[in-house]
N, C-alpha and C positions, 0 to 999 in steps of 0.2 A: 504494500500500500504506500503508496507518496504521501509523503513528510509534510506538515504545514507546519509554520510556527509563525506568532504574534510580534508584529513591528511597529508600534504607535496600536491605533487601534484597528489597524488592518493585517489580516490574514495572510502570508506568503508561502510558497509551496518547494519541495525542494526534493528533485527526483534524479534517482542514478539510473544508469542503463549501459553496460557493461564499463565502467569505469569514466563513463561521461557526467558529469553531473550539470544540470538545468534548474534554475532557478526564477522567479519570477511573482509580480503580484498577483492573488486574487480578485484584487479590488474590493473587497468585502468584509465587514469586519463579526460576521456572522460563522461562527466554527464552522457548524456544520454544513452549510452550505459552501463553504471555502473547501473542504475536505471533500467533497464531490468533487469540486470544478478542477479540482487536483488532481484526480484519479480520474477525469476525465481527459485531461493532459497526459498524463502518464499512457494511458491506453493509448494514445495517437500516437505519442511517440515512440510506442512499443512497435507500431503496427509500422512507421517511415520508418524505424530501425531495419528491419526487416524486408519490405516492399510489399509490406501485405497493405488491401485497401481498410483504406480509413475508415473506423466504423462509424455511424451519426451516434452516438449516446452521449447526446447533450438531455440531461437530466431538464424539464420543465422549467423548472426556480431560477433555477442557474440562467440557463437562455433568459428568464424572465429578466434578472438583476441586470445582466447586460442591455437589454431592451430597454429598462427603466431608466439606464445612466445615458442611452442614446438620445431621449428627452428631452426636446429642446422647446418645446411651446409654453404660454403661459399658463399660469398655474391653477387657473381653474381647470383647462386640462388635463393637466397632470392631475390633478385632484380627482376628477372624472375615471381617468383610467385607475386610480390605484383604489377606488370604489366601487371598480366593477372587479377587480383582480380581488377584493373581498371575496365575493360570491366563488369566484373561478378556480381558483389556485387550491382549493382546499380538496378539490376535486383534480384538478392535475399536477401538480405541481412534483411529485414523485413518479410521474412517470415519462417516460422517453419519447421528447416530441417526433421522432421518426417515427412513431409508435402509433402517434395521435391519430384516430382518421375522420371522415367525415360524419360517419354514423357513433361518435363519439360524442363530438358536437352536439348532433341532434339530439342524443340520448340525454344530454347537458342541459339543449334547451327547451326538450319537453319536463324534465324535471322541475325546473327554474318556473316555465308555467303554471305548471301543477301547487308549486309553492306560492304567487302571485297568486293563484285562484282561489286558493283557503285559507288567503288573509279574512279574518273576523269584515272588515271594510268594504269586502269584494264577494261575500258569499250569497248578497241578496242580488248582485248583479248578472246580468246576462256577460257573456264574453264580450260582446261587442262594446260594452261600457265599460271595460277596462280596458288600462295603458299599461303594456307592455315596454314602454319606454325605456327602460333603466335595462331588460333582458335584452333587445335588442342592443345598447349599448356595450354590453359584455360581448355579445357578439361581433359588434365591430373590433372592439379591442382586441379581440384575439386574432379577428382578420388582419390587423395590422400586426400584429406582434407574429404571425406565423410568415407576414409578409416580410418584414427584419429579418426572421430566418433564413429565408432563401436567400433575403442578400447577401446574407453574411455565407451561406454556403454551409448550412446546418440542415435541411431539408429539399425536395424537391419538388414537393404540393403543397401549394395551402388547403389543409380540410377545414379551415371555418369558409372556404369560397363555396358560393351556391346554396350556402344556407338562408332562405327565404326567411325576411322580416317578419315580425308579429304585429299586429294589432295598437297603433299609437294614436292615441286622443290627439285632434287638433286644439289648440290653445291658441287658436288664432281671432283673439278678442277683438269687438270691436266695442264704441263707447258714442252715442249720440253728445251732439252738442253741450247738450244739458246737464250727461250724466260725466261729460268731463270738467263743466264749473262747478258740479256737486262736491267730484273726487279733489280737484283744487281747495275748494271751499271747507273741506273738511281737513286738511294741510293745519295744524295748532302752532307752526311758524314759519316762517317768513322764504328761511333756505331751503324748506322738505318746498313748499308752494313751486318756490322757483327751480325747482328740481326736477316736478313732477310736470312743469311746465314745458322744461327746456327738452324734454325728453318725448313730450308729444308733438313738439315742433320741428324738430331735428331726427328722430326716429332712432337716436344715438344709442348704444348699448350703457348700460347702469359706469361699466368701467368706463368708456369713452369719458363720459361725463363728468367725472369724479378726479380726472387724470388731464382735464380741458385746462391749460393755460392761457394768459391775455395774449402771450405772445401770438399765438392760435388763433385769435379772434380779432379780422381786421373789420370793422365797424365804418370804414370810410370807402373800402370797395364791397361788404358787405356779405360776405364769405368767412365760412370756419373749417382751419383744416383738421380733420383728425388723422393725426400719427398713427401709423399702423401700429394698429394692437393683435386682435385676434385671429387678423387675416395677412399680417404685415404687410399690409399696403396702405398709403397713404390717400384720402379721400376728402373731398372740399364739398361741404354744404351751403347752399346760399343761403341768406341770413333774410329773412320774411321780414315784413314792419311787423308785427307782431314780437317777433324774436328779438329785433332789430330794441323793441322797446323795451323789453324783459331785461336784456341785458346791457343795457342803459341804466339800468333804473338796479341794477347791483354796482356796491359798493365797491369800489377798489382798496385792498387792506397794503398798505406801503410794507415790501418786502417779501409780500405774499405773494405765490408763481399763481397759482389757481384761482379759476373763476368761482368755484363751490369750496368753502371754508368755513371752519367755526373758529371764531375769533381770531382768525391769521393762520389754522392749523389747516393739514390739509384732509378733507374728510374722507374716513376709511370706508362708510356706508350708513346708509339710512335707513335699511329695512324696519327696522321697530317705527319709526314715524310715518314710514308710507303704509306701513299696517294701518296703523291709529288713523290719519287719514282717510283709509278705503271702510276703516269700521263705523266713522262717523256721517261716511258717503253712501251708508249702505251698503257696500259693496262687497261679496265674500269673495272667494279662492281668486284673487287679483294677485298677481306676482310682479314688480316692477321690470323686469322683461318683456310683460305685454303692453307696455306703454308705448313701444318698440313695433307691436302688434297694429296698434290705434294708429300712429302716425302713417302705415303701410294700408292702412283700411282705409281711411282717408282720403290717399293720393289715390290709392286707385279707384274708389268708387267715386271719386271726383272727374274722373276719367282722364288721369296720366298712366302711361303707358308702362305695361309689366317692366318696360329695359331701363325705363329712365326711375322707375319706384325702386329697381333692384340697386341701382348704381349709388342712388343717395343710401340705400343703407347699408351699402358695401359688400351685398351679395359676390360671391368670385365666379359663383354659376348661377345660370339659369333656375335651375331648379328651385331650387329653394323661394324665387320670387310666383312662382307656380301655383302658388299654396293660396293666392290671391286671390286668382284668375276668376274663380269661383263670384268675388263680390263686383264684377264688372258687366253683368250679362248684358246691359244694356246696351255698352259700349259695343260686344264681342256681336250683338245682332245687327245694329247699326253699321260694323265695318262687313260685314257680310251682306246686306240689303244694299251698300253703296256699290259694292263691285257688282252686284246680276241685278240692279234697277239699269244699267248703261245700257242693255240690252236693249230694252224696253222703251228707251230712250233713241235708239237706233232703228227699229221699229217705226 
Protein backbone atom coordinates (compact mmCIF):
# COMPACT_ATOMS: atom_id res chain seq x y z
CA UNK A 1 0.00 0.00 0.00
CA UNK A 2 1.44 3.80 -0.76
CA UNK A 3 2.63 5.69 2.05
CA UNK A 4 0.83 9.14 2.90
CA UNK A 5 2.04 11.39 5.57
CA UNK A 6 0.95 14.86 6.80
CA UNK A 7 2.79 18.27 5.68
CA UNK A 8 0.99 21.46 7.11
CA UNK A 9 -2.55 20.38 6.83
CA UNK A 10 -2.29 18.57 3.61
CA UNK A 11 -1.86 14.98 2.86
CA UNK A 12 1.36 13.61 0.72
CA UNK A 13 1.94 10.37 -0.78
CA UNK A 14 5.08 8.52 -1.05
CA UNK A 15 5.58 5.29 -3.29
CA UNK A 16 8.41 2.93 -4.26
CA UNK A 17 8.49 0.75 -7.20
CA UNK A 18 11.54 -1.39 -7.74
CA UNK A 19 13.91 1.17 -6.12
CA UNK A 20 12.21 4.26 -7.61
CA UNK A 21 10.61 6.30 -5.28
CA UNK A 22 7.63 9.18 -6.23
CA UNK A 23 6.47 11.53 -4.23
CA UNK A 24 3.89 14.16 -4.41
CA UNK A 25 0.66 16.04 -3.07
CA UNK A 26 -2.63 14.90 -2.58
CA UNK A 27 -4.03 18.16 -2.35
CA UNK A 28 -6.25 17.06 0.43
CA UNK A 29 -6.14 17.27 3.92
CA UNK A 30 -8.79 14.41 4.59
CA UNK A 31 -6.72 10.83 5.49
CA UNK A 32 -8.71 8.92 4.09
CA UNK A 33 -9.41 10.09 1.18
CA UNK A 34 -5.60 11.01 0.58
CA UNK A 35 -4.84 7.36 1.02
CA UNK A 36 -7.18 6.34 -1.83
CA UNK A 37 -5.84 8.90 -4.21
CA UNK A 38 -2.42 7.31 -3.24
CA UNK A 39 -3.04 3.99 -4.00
CA UNK A 40 -4.80 5.07 -6.88
CA UNK A 41 -1.30 6.58 -8.01
CA UNK A 42 0.53 3.73 -7.15
CA UNK A 43 -1.64 1.33 -9.21
CA UNK A 44 -0.92 3.49 -12.44
CA UNK A 45 2.21 3.59 -11.92
CA UNK A 46 2.51 -0.17 -11.27
CA UNK A 47 0.73 -0.62 -14.55
CA UNK A 48 3.45 2.34 -16.82
CA UNK A 49 6.09 0.23 -14.97
CA UNK A 50 5.29 -2.58 -16.72
CA UNK A 51 3.29 -1.57 -20.20
CA UNK A 52 0.27 -2.84 -18.90
CA UNK A 53 -2.87 -0.56 -19.75
CA UNK A 54 -3.93 1.90 -17.28
CA UNK A 55 -6.70 0.92 -15.37
CA UNK A 56 -9.62 3.89 -14.78
CA UNK A 57 -10.12 3.30 -10.78
CA UNK A 58 -10.46 6.60 -9.83
CA UNK A 59 -12.52 6.20 -6.72
CA UNK A 60 -15.88 8.74 -6.89
CA UNK A 61 -14.75 11.24 -3.96
CA UNK A 62 -11.45 11.53 -5.19
CA UNK A 63 -12.48 12.41 -8.99
CA UNK A 64 -15.14 14.52 -6.93
CA UNK A 65 -12.24 16.75 -4.78
CA UNK A 66 -10.49 17.35 -7.89
CA UNK A 67 -13.68 18.59 -9.72
CA UNK A 68 -14.54 20.61 -6.63
CA UNK A 69 -10.90 22.54 -6.71
CA UNK A 70 -11.57 22.91 -10.61
CA UNK A 71 -14.25 25.49 -9.60
CA UNK A 72 -14.05 28.53 -10.77
CA UNK A 73 -17.79 30.23 -10.68
CA UNK A 74 -19.22 32.28 -8.04
CA UNK A 75 -20.35 31.10 -5.04
CA UNK A 76 -23.64 30.67 -5.16
CA UNK A 77 -22.69 28.14 -7.56
CA UNK A 78 -20.59 26.55 -5.89
CA UNK A 79 -22.89 26.42 -3.01
CA UNK A 80 -25.59 24.87 -5.46
CA UNK A 81 -23.37 22.12 -6.45
CA UNK A 82 -21.85 21.18 -3.07
CA UNK A 83 -25.93 20.98 -2.08
CA UNK A 84 -26.66 18.66 -4.54
CA UNK A 85 -23.21 16.56 -3.82
CA UNK A 86 -25.36 16.24 -0.24
CA UNK A 87 -27.92 14.12 -1.69
CA UNK A 88 -25.30 12.21 -4.29
CA UNK A 89 -22.04 11.33 -2.81
CA UNK A 90 -23.40 9.31 -0.05
CA UNK A 91 -24.71 7.12 -2.78
CA UNK A 92 -21.51 7.12 -4.91
CA UNK A 93 -18.91 8.31 -3.60
CA UNK A 94 -17.00 4.77 -2.98
CA UNK A 95 -17.54 3.55 -5.92
CA UNK A 96 -15.59 3.40 -9.21
CA UNK A 97 -16.62 6.13 -11.61
CA UNK A 98 -15.76 3.65 -14.68
CA UNK A 99 -18.07 1.77 -12.93
CA UNK A 100 -20.90 4.25 -12.93
CA UNK A 101 -23.52 3.63 -15.78
CA UNK A 102 -26.59 5.11 -16.84
CA UNK A 103 -29.12 2.84 -15.21
CA UNK A 104 -27.21 3.83 -12.08
CA UNK A 105 -28.32 7.39 -12.42
CA UNK A 106 -31.64 6.58 -13.12
CA UNK A 107 -31.86 4.19 -10.25
CA UNK A 108 -30.55 7.59 -8.25
CA UNK A 109 -33.05 9.52 -9.73
CA UNK A 110 -36.03 7.40 -9.40
CA UNK A 111 -35.03 7.10 -5.72
CA UNK A 112 -34.49 10.87 -5.06
CA UNK A 113 -38.35 11.09 -6.42
CA UNK A 114 -39.77 8.72 -4.41
CA UNK A 115 -38.14 10.72 -1.41
CA UNK A 116 -39.59 14.35 -2.95
CA UNK A 117 -42.99 12.49 -3.17
CA UNK A 118 -43.23 11.40 0.68
CA UNK A 119 -42.38 14.73 1.89
CA UNK A 120 -45.23 15.37 4.69
CA UNK A 121 -45.72 18.96 2.09
CA UNK A 122 -46.10 16.99 -1.11
CA UNK A 123 -48.26 13.83 -0.16
CA UNK A 124 -51.78 15.80 -0.66
CA UNK A 125 -50.23 16.65 -4.06
CA UNK A 126 -50.69 15.38 -7.52
CA UNK A 127 -47.07 14.86 -9.38
CA UNK A 128 -47.78 17.42 -11.57
CA UNK A 129 -47.78 20.09 -8.57
CA UNK A 130 -44.59 19.23 -7.47
CA UNK A 131 -40.89 20.75 -8.21
CA UNK A 132 -38.49 18.44 -8.88
CA UNK A 133 -36.10 21.37 -9.12
CA UNK A 134 -33.28 20.62 -6.63
CA UNK A 135 -33.26 16.57 -8.25
CA UNK A 136 -32.88 17.79 -11.54
CA UNK A 137 -30.07 19.87 -10.38
CA UNK A 138 -28.10 16.86 -8.94
CA UNK A 139 -28.49 15.72 -12.16
CA UNK A 140 -26.97 18.23 -13.91
CA UNK A 141 -24.12 18.27 -11.51
CA UNK A 142 -23.19 15.09 -12.05
CA UNK A 143 -23.55 15.79 -15.83
CA UNK A 144 -20.99 18.05 -15.52
CA UNK A 145 -18.68 16.60 -13.18
CA UNK A 146 -18.77 13.17 -15.34
CA UNK A 147 -18.02 15.78 -18.07
CA UNK A 148 -14.58 16.86 -16.19
CA UNK A 149 -13.82 13.33 -16.29
CA UNK A 150 -13.56 12.68 -19.66
CA UNK A 151 -11.48 15.68 -19.92
CA UNK A 152 -9.32 14.83 -17.74
CA UNK A 153 -9.18 11.21 -19.35
CA UNK A 154 -10.65 9.28 -16.36
CA UNK A 155 -13.68 7.97 -18.22
CA UNK A 156 -15.04 7.43 -21.73
CA UNK A 157 -19.06 8.09 -21.31
CA UNK A 158 -20.99 10.30 -19.60
CA UNK A 159 -23.84 8.09 -17.87
CA UNK A 160 -25.69 11.11 -16.29
CA UNK A 161 -26.14 12.01 -20.57
CA UNK A 162 -29.66 11.23 -21.78
CA UNK A 163 -31.16 11.21 -18.56
CA UNK A 164 -34.51 13.15 -19.15
CA UNK A 165 -35.51 16.15 -16.72
CA UNK A 166 -38.22 15.81 -14.02
CA UNK A 167 -41.11 17.90 -13.50
CA UNK A 168 -40.11 21.81 -12.55
CA UNK A 169 -42.62 24.43 -11.40
CA UNK A 170 -42.46 27.63 -13.22
CA UNK A 171 -41.80 30.73 -10.84
CA UNK A 172 -42.24 32.81 -13.51
CA UNK A 173 -44.20 35.76 -11.59
CA UNK A 174 -45.98 38.39 -12.73
CA UNK A 175 -47.31 41.54 -10.60
CA UNK A 176 -50.20 44.05 -11.88
CA UNK A 177 -49.57 47.68 -11.44
CA UNK A 178 -51.11 47.90 -8.35
CA UNK A 179 -49.88 44.82 -6.71
CA UNK A 180 -46.21 46.28 -7.35
CA UNK A 181 -47.14 50.00 -5.37
CA UNK A 182 -48.70 47.47 -2.73
CA UNK A 183 -45.22 45.39 -2.50
CA UNK A 184 -43.26 48.88 -2.43
CA UNK A 185 -45.61 50.21 -0.15
CA UNK A 186 -45.25 47.73 2.22
CA UNK A 187 -41.11 48.25 2.18
CA UNK A 188 -40.91 49.65 6.46
CA UNK A 189 -37.60 51.73 4.94
CA UNK A 190 -36.40 53.70 2.68
CA UNK A 191 -33.21 51.34 1.16
CA UNK A 192 -35.48 47.77 1.06
CA UNK A 193 -38.24 50.42 -1.07
CA UNK A 194 -35.59 51.46 -3.33
CA UNK A 195 -34.28 48.17 -3.75
CA UNK A 196 -37.24 46.49 -4.48
CA UNK A 197 -37.77 49.33 -6.91
CA UNK A 198 -34.48 49.33 -8.64
CA UNK A 199 -34.97 45.70 -9.27
CA UNK A 200 -38.37 45.92 -11.02
CA UNK A 201 -36.99 48.59 -13.39
CA UNK A 202 -33.74 47.03 -14.21
CA UNK A 203 -34.77 43.21 -14.04
CA UNK A 204 -31.07 43.03 -12.30
CA UNK A 205 -30.32 39.82 -10.29
CA UNK A 206 -30.43 40.59 -6.13
CA UNK A 207 -26.23 40.26 -6.46
CA UNK A 208 -26.14 42.73 -9.53
CA UNK A 209 -27.70 45.19 -7.39
CA UNK A 210 -26.05 44.99 -4.06
CA UNK A 211 -22.60 44.86 -5.80
CA UNK A 212 -23.86 48.30 -8.36
CA UNK A 213 -21.21 51.11 -7.98
CA UNK A 214 -21.75 55.06 -8.94
CA UNK A 215 -18.89 54.54 -10.93
CA UNK A 216 -21.42 52.16 -12.97
CA UNK A 217 -24.14 54.43 -13.14
CA UNK A 218 -23.79 57.36 -15.74
CA UNK A 219 -26.96 59.57 -15.10
CA UNK A 220 -25.83 62.16 -17.89
CA UNK A 221 -25.97 59.41 -20.85
CA UNK A 222 -28.37 57.41 -18.91
CA UNK A 223 -27.05 53.95 -18.87
CA UNK A 224 -25.96 51.28 -16.13
CA UNK A 225 -23.35 48.91 -16.73
CA UNK A 226 -23.22 45.72 -14.97
CA UNK A 227 -19.92 43.95 -14.58
CA UNK A 228 -20.02 40.52 -15.34
CA UNK A 229 -21.08 38.43 -12.57
CA UNK A 230 -22.85 35.27 -13.08
CA UNK A 231 -22.40 35.15 -16.71
CA UNK A 232 -19.05 37.11 -16.81
CA UNK A 233 -20.14 39.21 -19.34
CA UNK A 234 -20.46 42.62 -19.19
CA UNK A 235 -24.16 44.25 -19.83
CA UNK A 236 -25.51 48.01 -20.02
CA UNK A 237 -29.04 48.97 -19.20
CA UNK A 238 -30.63 52.12 -20.17
CA UNK A 239 -31.77 54.06 -17.37
CA UNK A 240 -35.81 54.98 -17.80
CA UNK A 241 -37.04 58.41 -16.20
CA UNK A 242 -38.49 56.46 -13.62
CA UNK A 243 -35.15 54.98 -12.74
CA UNK A 244 -33.58 57.88 -13.82
CA UNK A 245 -35.47 59.48 -10.71
CA UNK A 246 -35.14 56.61 -8.04
CA UNK A 247 -31.65 57.11 -8.39
CA UNK A 248 -31.42 60.61 -8.03
CA UNK A 249 -33.30 60.84 -5.25
CA UNK A 250 -30.41 58.27 -3.27
CA UNK A 251 -28.07 59.76 -1.40
CA UNK A 252 -24.42 59.64 -2.16
CA UNK A 253 -22.51 58.56 1.27
CA UNK A 254 -18.75 60.33 0.75
CA UNK A 255 -16.34 57.29 0.41
CA UNK A 256 -18.83 54.82 -0.10
CA UNK A 257 -18.37 52.64 -3.70
CA UNK A 258 -22.07 51.42 -3.68
CA UNK A 259 -25.28 52.65 -4.77
CA UNK A 260 -27.35 50.39 -1.86
CA UNK A 261 -25.68 50.97 1.70
CA UNK A 262 -26.55 51.04 5.21
CA UNK A 263 -24.83 53.91 6.77
CA UNK A 264 -21.69 53.85 4.40
CA UNK A 265 -21.43 49.99 4.71
CA UNK A 266 -21.98 47.91 1.83
CA UNK A 267 -25.09 45.62 2.09
CA UNK A 268 -24.71 41.93 2.31
CA UNK A 269 -28.79 41.31 1.77
CA UNK A 270 -32.07 42.19 2.55
CA UNK A 271 -34.09 39.14 2.56
CA UNK A 272 -35.64 39.60 6.13
CA UNK A 273 -37.08 43.12 4.94
CA UNK A 274 -38.27 42.10 1.52
CA UNK A 275 -40.11 39.39 3.45
CA UNK A 276 -41.71 41.84 5.87
CA UNK A 277 -42.49 43.99 3.00
CA UNK A 278 -44.21 41.00 0.70
CA UNK A 279 -46.17 40.09 4.33
CA UNK A 280 -47.48 43.45 4.67
CA UNK A 281 -48.31 43.55 0.77
CA UNK A 282 -50.16 40.52 1.19
CA UNK A 283 -48.11 38.70 -0.69
CA UNK A 284 -46.89 34.89 0.03
CA UNK A 285 -44.07 32.60 -1.47
CA UNK A 286 -42.50 35.92 -3.23
CA UNK A 287 -38.60 35.26 -3.45
CA UNK A 288 -36.66 38.44 -4.51
CA UNK A 289 -35.53 36.65 -7.73
CA UNK A 290 -38.96 37.17 -9.01
CA UNK A 291 -38.72 40.70 -9.05
CA UNK A 292 -36.38 39.70 -11.93
CA UNK A 293 -39.56 37.66 -13.09
CA UNK A 294 -41.80 41.00 -13.20
CA UNK A 295 -39.56 43.25 -14.98
CA UNK A 296 -39.32 40.31 -17.97
CA UNK A 297 -43.35 40.03 -17.75
CA UNK A 298 -43.55 43.56 -18.32
CA UNK A 299 -41.35 44.00 -21.24
CA UNK A 300 -42.63 41.44 -22.82
CA UNK A 301 -46.36 41.68 -22.51
CA UNK A 302 -45.67 45.28 -23.29
CA UNK A 303 -44.76 43.96 -26.59
CA UNK A 304 -40.76 44.03 -26.71
CA UNK A 305 -39.23 41.57 -28.37
CA UNK A 306 -38.07 37.90 -26.68
CA UNK A 307 -34.19 39.10 -28.18
CA UNK A 308 -34.10 42.58 -26.85
CA UNK A 309 -36.05 41.27 -23.04
CA UNK A 310 -33.31 38.55 -23.10
CA UNK A 311 -30.32 40.84 -23.63
CA UNK A 312 -31.38 43.49 -20.98
CA UNK A 313 -31.34 40.65 -18.57
CA UNK A 314 -28.27 39.04 -19.71
CA UNK A 315 -29.63 35.87 -20.90
CA UNK A 316 -26.36 34.14 -22.97
CA UNK A 317 -29.05 31.99 -24.78
CA UNK A 318 -32.11 31.89 -26.04
CA UNK A 319 -33.66 29.61 -24.19
CA UNK A 320 -34.05 30.77 -21.14
CA UNK A 321 -35.93 34.18 -22.41
CA UNK A 322 -38.49 31.37 -23.86
CA UNK A 323 -40.17 30.91 -20.79
CA UNK A 324 -41.91 34.28 -21.63
CA UNK A 325 -43.07 33.64 -24.95
CA UNK A 326 -46.08 32.38 -23.40
CA UNK A 327 -47.23 36.13 -21.89
CA UNK A 328 -47.19 37.80 -25.50
CA UNK A 329 -49.86 35.80 -27.56
CA UNK A 330 -51.04 38.98 -28.71
CA UNK A 331 -48.06 40.00 -30.17
CA UNK A 332 -47.18 36.32 -31.55
CA UNK A 333 -50.89 36.49 -33.52
CA UNK A 334 -50.58 39.98 -34.69
CA UNK A 335 -46.93 39.03 -36.36
CA UNK A 336 -48.41 36.14 -37.94
CA UNK A 337 -51.98 37.96 -39.22
CA UNK A 338 -49.37 40.79 -40.68
CA UNK A 339 -47.27 38.27 -42.94
CA UNK A 340 -50.65 36.15 -44.63
CA UNK A 341 -53.08 39.50 -44.58
CA UNK A 342 -50.31 40.74 -47.70
CA UNK A 343 -51.81 38.02 -49.56
CA UNK A 344 -55.19 39.28 -49.20
CA UNK A 345 -53.89 42.43 -49.94
CA UNK A 346 -52.55 41.29 -53.34
CA UNK A 347 -55.79 39.95 -54.15
Amino acid sequence: MAYIYQRGNIFWYRVRIEGNEYRGSTKTNNKKLAQQIANTIEADLVRKKFSMPVKNNYIFLTAWEQYKRSLTNINRTIKNKEFAANHFLPVFKDKNISEITQSDIKEYQIKRRLEVLSLPKNQLKKESEINFRWINLEISTLHHFFNFCIEKELIEKNPAAGVKKLNELSRLKTLSDSDIEKLIAGATNKLTRDLITFLIYTGCRKGEALNLKWDDVDLQNDVIAIKGTKTKYDRYIPISKPLKELLSHINKIQDCLYVFNKNGAKLGDFKKSFHTACKNAGFKDMHIHDLRHVFASKMVMDGTSLYITGSLLGHRTTQMTKRYAHLKPETLKKAVNDVWSKDDKKD
